[in-house]
C-alpha positions in Angstrom: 119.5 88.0 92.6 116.1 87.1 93.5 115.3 84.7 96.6 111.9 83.2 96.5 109.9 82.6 99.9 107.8 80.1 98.8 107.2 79.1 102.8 106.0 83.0 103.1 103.7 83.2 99.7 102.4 79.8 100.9 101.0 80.5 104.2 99.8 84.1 103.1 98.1 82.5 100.2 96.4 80.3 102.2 95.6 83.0 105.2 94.2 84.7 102.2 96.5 87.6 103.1 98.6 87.9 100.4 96.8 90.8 98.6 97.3 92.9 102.4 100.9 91.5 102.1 101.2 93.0 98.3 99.4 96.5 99.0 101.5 97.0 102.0 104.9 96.2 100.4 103.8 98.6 97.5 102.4 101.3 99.8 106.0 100.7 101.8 107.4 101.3 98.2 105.7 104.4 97.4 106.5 106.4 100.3 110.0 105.7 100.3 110.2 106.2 96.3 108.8 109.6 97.0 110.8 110.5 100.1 113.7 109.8 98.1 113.0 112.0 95.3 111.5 114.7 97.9 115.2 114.6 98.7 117.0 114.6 96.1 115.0 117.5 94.8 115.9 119.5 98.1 119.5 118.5 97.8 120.2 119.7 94.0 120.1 123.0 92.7 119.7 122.3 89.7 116.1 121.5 90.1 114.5 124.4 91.0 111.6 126.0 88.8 113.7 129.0 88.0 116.3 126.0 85.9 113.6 124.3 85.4 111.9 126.9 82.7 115.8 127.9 81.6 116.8 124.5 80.9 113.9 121.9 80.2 115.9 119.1 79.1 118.8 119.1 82.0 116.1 119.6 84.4 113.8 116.3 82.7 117.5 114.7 82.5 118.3 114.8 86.1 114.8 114.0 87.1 114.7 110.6 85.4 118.3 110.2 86.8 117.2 110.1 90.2 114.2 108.5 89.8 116.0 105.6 87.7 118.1 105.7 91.1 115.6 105.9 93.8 113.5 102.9 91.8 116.9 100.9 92.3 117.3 101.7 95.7 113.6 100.4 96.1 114.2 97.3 94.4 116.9 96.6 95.9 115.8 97.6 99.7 112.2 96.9 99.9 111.5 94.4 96.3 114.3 91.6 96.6 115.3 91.6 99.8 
């Protein structure tokens, strides 16, 4: 479920700070989207280049696996909170 913050969007809006607000939240987003996958990469063996050229389509299966996870973690941690 999504809370709204109208009180928050509000007084950025009218700070004119709202775009900082947005490119910080994305930029917050980012790193931790690609820390997550950084990890999960380092944790599976599965996805190493050597299954990678063995086994294309378990390799692109698992990689859209976590990164369907780590963009719920995201939303869920950093988007809706």
């Amino acid at each position: 479920m999504q809370i709204n913050n109208k009180p928050l969007y509000t007084t950025l809006l009218m700070q004119n700070e709202l775009t900082n607000h947005l490119v910080s939240v994305s930029i917050e987003a980012q790193n931790r989207f690609n820390f997550l996958m950084e990890s999960y990469q380092k944790s599976d063996k599965k996805l190493s280049e050597k299954s990678k050229e063995l086994n294309q389509l378990e390799w692109v299966k698992l990689m859209n696996n976590y990164k369907n996870i780590s963009e719920e973690i995201i939303l869920k941690e950093i988007i809706y909170i």
